[in-house]
C-alpha positions in Angstrom: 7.5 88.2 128.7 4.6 89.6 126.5 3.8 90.2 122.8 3.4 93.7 123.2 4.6 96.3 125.0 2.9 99.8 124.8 4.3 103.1 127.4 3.0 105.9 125.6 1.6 109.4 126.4 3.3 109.9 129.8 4.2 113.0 131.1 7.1 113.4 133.7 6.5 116.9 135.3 8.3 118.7 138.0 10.5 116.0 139.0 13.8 116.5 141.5 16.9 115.2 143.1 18.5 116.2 146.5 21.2 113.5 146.4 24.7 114.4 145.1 25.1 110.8 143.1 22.8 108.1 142.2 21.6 107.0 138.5 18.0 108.6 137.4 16.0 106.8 134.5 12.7 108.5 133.4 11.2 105.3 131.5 13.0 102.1 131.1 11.5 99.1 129.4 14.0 95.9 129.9 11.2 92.7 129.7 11.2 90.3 127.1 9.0 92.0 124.3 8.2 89.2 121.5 5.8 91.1 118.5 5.5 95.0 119.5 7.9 96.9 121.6 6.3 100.6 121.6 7.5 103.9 123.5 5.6 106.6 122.6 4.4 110.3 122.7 5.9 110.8 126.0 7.0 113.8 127.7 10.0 114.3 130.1 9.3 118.1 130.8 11.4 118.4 134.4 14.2 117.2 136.0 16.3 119.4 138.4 18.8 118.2 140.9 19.1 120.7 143.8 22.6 119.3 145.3 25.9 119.2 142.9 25.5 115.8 141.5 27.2 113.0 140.1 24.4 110.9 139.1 23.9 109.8 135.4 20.7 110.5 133.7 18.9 108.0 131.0 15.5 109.6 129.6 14.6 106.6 127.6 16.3 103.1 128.0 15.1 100.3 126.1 16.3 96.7 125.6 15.2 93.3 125.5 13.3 93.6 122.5 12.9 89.8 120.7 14.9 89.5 118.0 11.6 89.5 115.6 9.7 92.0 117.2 9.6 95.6 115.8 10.6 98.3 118.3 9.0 102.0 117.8 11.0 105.0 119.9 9.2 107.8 118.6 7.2 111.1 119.1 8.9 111.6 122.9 9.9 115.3 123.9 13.0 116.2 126.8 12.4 119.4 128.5 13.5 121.8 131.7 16.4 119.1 132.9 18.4 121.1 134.8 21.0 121.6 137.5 20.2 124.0 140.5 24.2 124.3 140.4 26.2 122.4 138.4 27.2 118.3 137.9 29.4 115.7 136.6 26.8 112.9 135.2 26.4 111.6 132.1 23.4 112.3 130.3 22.3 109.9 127.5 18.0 110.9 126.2 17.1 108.1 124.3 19.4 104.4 125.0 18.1 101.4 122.9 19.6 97.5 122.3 18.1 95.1 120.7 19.8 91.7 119.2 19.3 90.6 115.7 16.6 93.2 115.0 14.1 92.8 112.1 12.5 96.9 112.6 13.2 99.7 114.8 12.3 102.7 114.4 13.4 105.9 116.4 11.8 108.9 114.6 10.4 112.1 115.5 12.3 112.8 119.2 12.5 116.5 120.3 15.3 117.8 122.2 13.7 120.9 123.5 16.0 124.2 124.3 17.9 122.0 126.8 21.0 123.7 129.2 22.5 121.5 131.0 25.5 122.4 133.7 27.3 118.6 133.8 31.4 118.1 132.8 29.9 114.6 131.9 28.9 113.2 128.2 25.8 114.3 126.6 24.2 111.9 123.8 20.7 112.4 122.5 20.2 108.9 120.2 22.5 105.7 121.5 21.9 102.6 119.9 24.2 99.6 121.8 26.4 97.5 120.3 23.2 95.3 118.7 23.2 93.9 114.9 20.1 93.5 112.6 19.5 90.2 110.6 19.6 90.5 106.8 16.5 92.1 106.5 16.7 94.6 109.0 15.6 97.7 109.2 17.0 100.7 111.3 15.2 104.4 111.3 16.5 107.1 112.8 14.5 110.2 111.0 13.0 113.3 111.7 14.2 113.9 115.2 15.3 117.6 116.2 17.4 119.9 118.6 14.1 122.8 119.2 15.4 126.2 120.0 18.4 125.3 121.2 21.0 123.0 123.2 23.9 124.5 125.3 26.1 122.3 127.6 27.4 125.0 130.2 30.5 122.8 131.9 33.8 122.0 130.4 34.1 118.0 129.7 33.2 114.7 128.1 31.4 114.7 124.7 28.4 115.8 123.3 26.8 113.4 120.4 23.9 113.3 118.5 23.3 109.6 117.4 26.1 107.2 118.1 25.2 103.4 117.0 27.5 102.7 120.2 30.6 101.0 118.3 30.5 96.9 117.4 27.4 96.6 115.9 27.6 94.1 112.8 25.0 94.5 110.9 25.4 92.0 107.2 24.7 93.0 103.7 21.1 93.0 103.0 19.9 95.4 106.4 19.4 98.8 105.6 19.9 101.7 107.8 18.2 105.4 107.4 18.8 108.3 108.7 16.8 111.5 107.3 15.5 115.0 108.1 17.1 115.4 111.1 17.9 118.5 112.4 20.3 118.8 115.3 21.5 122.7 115.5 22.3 125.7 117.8 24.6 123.3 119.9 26.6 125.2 122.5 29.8 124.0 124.1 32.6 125.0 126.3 36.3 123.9 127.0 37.6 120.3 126.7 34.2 119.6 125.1 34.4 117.3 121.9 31.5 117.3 119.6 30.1 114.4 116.9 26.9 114.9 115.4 26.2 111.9 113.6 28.0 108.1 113.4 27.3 105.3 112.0 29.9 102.4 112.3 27.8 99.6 112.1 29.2 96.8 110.0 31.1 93.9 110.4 33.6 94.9 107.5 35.5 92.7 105.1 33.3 93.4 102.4 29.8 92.9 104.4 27.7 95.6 105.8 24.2 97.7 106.2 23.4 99.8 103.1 23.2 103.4 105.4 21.3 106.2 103.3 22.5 109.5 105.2 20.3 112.0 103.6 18.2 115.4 104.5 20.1 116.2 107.6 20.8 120.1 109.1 24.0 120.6 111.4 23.7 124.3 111.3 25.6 126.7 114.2 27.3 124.4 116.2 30.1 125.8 118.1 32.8 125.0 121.0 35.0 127.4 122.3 37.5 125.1 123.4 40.3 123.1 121.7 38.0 120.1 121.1 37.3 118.6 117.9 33.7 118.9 115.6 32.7 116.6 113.6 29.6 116.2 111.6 28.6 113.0 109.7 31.0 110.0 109.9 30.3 106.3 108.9 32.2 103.0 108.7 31.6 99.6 107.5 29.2 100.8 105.4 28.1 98.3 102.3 27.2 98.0 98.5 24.9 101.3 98.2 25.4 103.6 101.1 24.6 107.1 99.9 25.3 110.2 101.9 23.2 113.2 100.3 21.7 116.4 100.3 22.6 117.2 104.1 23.7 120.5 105.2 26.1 121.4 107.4 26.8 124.9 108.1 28.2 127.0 111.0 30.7 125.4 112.4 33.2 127.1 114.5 35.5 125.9 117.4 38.9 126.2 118.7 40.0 122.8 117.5 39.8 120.8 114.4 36.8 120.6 112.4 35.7 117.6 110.4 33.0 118.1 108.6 32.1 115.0 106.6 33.8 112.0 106.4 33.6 108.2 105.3 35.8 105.4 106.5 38.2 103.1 105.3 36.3 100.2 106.0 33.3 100.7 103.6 32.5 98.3 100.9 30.6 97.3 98.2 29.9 97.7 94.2 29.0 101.5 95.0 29.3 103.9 97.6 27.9 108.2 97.2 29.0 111.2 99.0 26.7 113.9 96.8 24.8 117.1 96.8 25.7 118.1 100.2 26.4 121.9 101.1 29.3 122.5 103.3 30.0 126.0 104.6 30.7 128.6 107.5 33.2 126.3 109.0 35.6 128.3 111.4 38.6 127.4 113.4 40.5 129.2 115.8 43.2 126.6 116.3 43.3 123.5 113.6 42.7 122.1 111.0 39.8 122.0 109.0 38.7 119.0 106.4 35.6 119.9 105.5 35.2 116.5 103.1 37.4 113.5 103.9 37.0 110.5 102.5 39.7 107.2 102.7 40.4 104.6 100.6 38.8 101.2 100.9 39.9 98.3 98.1 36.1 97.0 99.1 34.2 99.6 97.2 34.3 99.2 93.2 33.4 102.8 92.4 33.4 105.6 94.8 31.5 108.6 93.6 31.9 112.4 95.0 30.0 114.3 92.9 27.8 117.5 93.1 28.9 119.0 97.2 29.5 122.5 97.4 32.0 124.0 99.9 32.5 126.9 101.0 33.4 129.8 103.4 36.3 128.3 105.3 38.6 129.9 107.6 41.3 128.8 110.0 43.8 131.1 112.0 46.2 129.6 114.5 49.8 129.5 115.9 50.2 126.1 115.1 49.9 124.9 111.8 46.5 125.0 110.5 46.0 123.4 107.0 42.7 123.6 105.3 41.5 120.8 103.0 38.0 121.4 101.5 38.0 118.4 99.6 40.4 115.5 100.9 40.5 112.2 98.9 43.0 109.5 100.0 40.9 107.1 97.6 37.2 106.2 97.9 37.1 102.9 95.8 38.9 100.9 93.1 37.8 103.8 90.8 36.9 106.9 91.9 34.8 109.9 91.1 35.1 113.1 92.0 32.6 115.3 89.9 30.8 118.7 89.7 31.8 119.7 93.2 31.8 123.7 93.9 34.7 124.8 95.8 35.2 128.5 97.2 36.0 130.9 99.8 38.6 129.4 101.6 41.5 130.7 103.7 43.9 129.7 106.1 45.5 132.9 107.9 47.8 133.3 110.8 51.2 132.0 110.7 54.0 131.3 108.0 54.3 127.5 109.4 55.0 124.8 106.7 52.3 123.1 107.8 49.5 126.0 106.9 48.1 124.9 103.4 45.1 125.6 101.3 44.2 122.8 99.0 41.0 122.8 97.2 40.4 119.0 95.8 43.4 117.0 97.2 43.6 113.3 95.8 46.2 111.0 97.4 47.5 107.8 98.8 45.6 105.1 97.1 43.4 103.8 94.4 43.7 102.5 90.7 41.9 105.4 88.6 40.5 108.6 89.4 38.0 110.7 87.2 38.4 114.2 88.5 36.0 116.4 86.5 33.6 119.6 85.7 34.5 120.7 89.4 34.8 124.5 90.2 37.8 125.6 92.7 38.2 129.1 93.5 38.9 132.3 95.9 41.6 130.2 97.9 43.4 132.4 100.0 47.0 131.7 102.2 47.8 135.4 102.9 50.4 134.9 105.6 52.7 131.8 104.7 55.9 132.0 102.6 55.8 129.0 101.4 56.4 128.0 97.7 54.0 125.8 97.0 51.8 125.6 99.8 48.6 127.0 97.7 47.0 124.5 95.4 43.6 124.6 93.3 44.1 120.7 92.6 46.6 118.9 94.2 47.4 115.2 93.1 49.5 113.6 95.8 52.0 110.6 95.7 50.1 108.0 94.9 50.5 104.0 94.1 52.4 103.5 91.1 50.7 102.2 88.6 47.5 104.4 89.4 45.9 106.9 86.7 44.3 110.3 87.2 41.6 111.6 84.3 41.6 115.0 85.0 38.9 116.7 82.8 36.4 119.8 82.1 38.0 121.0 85.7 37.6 124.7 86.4 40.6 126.4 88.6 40.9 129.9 88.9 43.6 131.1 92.1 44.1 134.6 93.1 45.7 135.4 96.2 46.3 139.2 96.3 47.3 139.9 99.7 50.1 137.9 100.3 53.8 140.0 100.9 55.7 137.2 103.0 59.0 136.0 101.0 58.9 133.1 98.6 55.0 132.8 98.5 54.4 130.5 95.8 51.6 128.9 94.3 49.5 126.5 91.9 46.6 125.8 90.2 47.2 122.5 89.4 50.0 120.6 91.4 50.7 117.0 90.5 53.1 114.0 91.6 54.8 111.7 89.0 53.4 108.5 90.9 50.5 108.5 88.8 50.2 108.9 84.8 48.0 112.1 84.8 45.9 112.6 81.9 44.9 116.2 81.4 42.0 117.6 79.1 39.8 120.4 78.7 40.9 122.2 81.7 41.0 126.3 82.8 44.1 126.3 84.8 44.5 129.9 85.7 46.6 131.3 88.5 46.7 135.2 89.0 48.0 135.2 92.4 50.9 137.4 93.5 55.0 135.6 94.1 57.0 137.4 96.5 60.8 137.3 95.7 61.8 133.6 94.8 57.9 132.5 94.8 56.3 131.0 91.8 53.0 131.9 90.1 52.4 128.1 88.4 49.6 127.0 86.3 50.9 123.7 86.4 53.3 122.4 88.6 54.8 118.9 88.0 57.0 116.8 90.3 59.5 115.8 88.2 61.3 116.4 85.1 60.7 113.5 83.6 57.3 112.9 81.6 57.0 109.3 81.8 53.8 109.6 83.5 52.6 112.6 81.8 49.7 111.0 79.4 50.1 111.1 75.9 46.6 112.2 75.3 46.9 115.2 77.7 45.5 118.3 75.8 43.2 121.2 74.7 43.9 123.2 78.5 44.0 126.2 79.1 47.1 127.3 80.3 47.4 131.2 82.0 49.9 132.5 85.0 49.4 136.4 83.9 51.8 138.2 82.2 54.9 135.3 81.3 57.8 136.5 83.7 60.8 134.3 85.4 57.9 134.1 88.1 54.9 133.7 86.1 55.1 130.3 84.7 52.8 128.1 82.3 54.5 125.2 84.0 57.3 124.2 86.2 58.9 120.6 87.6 61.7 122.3 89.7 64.5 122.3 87.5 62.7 124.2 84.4 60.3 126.5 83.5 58.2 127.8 80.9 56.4 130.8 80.8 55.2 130.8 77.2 52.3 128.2 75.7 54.9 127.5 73.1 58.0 126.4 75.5 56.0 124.4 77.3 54.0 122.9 74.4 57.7 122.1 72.9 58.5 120.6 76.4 56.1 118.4 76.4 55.2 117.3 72.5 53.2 116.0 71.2 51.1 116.3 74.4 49.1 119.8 74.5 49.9 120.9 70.9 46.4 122.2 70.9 46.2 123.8 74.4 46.1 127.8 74.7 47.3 130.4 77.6 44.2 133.2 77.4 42.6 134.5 80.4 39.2 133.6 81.5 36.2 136.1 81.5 34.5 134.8 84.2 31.1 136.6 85.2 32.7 136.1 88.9 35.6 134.9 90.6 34.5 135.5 94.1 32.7 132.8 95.9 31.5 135.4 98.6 28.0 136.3 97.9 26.6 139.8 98.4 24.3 139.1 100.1 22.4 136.9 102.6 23.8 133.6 103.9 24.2 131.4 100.5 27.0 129.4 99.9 28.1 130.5 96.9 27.8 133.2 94.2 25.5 131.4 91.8 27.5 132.7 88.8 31.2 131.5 90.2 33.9 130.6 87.5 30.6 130.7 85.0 32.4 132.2 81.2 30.7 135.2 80.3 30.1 133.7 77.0 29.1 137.5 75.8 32.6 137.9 74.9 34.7 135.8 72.3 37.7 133.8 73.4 39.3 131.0 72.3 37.7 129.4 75.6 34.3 129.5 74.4 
């Protein structure tokens, strides 16, 4: 054993291999470390194997570590590995473990415009299935993807950071990952990709705090079947924020998963905020762009402030499109000032193809759904009647209330000429009691023979669970017609403020039915590669309506 352990500024140059299997390991540190465990500033800049090879490669492996010591992966570059034909290993760049950690840090790797011809699994960052103490301290920051990474062969996964699955970190550790920046990934075939998890936690209400913040995914793309997915985490605890990352770019054959939490998180609080989601393409799934599930062991759940946009799926199959999924996030839970536009599902008329823009379902005991924008949804080849929603509130447990205020909805699908195209902007089960205020429910799309043009669409004809204090909305389907409809529960319909406000008295005796002046209804910007028309669903409040 020794205190310290110190392999820094090494450079492997120029390195081969003629055999067709056999394991290859550039640097691997596996003594007992007790204070300092430090790999450093090195620089794997060439590996080729000459013969079609089956041999894994490791760039980094490090373990042994004493539970108190502090272990530093950070500053190393990977370079020119390559296969003179092709291969089936495994490749895995940086592998660490260490057991009841106090501080590790992996920072400021570079991953530099690697292409690499192997069917086998690529990771860049594994952390084993080690735990930190109560104090601990995990960073995993600042390391980058330069140029580019492209994995030529068909097979196995590629994955960013993995914390390797059964890691049990308690309450009390923390666990960082910011500003980094893991983009133009390549892949082909059977090729699934994950960019970022984190399921370290032992669950059942104890776990690290994880602050998932500052990271780019941008152009990532398979053209296989295989599912991407961006950031996921798990047994997260009290305080885990995911924030500000971007991901952007995203296009595969397969589902897409863009950001999503677990339903084994915990604690008072838990964030998803402020991230920008966009560009994601599919030629052959689904696509949930923001997914979280419900966990009874998070107090408050809070979704507030993400923008989403520029979505499109087209399959045979069924290829539904969810930009904002919520099957609960918490006891209470939040979903505020979230952006939501440009977003289409095209291809088939299957049951199955949907377009919902905040979907809240399943679970929980009270949402606050509020000041969010949802707009320039499209489903221009499906005949279904209701299978375009702005917001859609799905059966949930009985006893559950949804606060639905300030909310923005404006749904306009133009294009659509298959029979009994029908749509929504606000859809809503009779599970929960919906209370519904200060809302702009406007639906403008076209209804093709028995198709409905809804602003609000209810389950049921009973009101039981309508909320007394629902009001003040704004109410607008275009011109009334048998099609165009203030509000419908499948028996009746109203297409006049006044039928429906005498439906439903005294709820909504002060709501109106005007159209919106918005200074834009298009989420599609003119220009450039932002995510969303700065002025979407703003009121020109130039012009007088009883909405201003």
């Amino acid at each position: 054993s020794a205190a310290n352990v110190n392999i820094s500024n090494n450079i492997f140059s120029g390195n081969s291999s003629n055999t067709a299997s056999g394991a290859t390991t550039m640097i691997t540190s596996s003594g007992a470390v007790g204070t300092a465990h430090t790999i450093s500033s090195n620089s794997v800049t060439g590996w080729t194997w000459n013969a079609v090879s089956s041999g894994a490669f490791t760039g980094i492996a490090a373990s042994s570590t004493a539970a108190g010591a502090t272990l530093n992966i950070n500053s190393n570059s990977f370079s020119g590995i390559t296969y003179a034909s092709t291969g089936s290993g495994a490749h895995t760049y940086i592998n660490f473990n260490h057991g009841a950690s106090v501080a590790d840090n992996v920072n400021l790797n570079t991953f530099n415009n690697l292409n690499v011809n192997t069917t086998g699994s690529v990771t860049f960052i594994n952390r084993g299935t080690t735990s930190m103490t109560a104090t601990g301290s995990l960073s995993v920051s600042s390391n980058s993807i330069v140029t580019a990474f492209n994995k030529g062969l068909a097979g196995g996964t590629v994955t960013g950071f993995t914390n390797g699955g059964g890691a049990s970190s308690p309450n009390g550790s923390t666990i960082l990952h910011n500003l980094n920046n893991f983009s133009n990934i390549t892949t082909t075939g059977a090729t699934a990709i994950t960019l970022w998890s984190d399921a370290d936690g032992p669950g059942g209400g104890s776990g690290p705090t994880k602050t998932i913040s500052n990271n780019t995914f941008n152009n990532v793309s398979n053209t296989g079947a295989s599912q991407i997915t961006g950031i996921t985490h798990n047994f997260s605890g009290n305080g885990t924020m995911v924030t500000a990352n971007t991901l952007t770019n995203l296009s595969g054959g397969g589902v897409i998963l863009a950001l999503s939490t677990g339903t084994s998180v915990s604690g008072a609080t838990s964030t998803v905020s402020n991230n920008t989601i966009s560009n994601l393409t599919s030629t052959g799934g689904q696509i949930n762009a923001l997914q979280t599930g419900f966990s009874a062991l998070i107090t408050t759940g809070t979704i507030s402030g993400n923008t989403i946009s520029n979505i499109s799926t087209t399959s045979a199959t069924a290829n539904p499109v969810f930009p904002l999924i919520c099957s609960g996030f918490g006891v209470t839970t939040n979903i505020s000032k979230n952006k939501i536009g440009n977003v289409q599902s095209t291809g088939n008329a299957l049951a199955g193809s949907v377009v919902f823009g905040i979907l809240a379902q399943t679970s929980g005991t009270t949402y606050n759904i509020s000041n969010n924008l949802v707009g320039d949804l499209r489903l221009p080849a499906n005949g279904s009647a209701n299978n375009l929603q702005g917001i859609s509130i799905g059966t949930l447990t009985a006893g559950t209330t949804v606060n639905l205020f300030y909310n923005t909805v404006y749904v306009n699908e133009s294009t659509n000429a298959v029979a009994g195209f029908g749509s929504s902007a606000l859809s809503a089960s009779t599970t929960p009691t919906l209370v519904s205020q200060n809302n702009i429910l406007i639906n403008k799309s076209v209804f093709n023979t028995t198709g409905l043009t809804v602003a609000f669409r209810y389950g049921t004809t009973s009101l039981a669970t309508y909320g007394a204090a629902s009001g003040n909305n704004d109410y607008y389907a275009g011109a009334p017609s048998a099609n165009n409809l203030i509000f419908n529960d499948g028996t009746n319909s109203d297409s006049t403020i006044g039928a429906f406000q005498t439906r439903v008295s005294p709820r909504d005796s002060a709501s109106i039915s005007v159209d919106a002046n918005f200074l834009s209804t298009t989420a599609r910007p003119a220009s450039g590669d932002a995510p969303l028309d700065a002025n979407f669903l703003h009121i020109d409040n130039t012009i007088a309506t009883p909405i201003n």
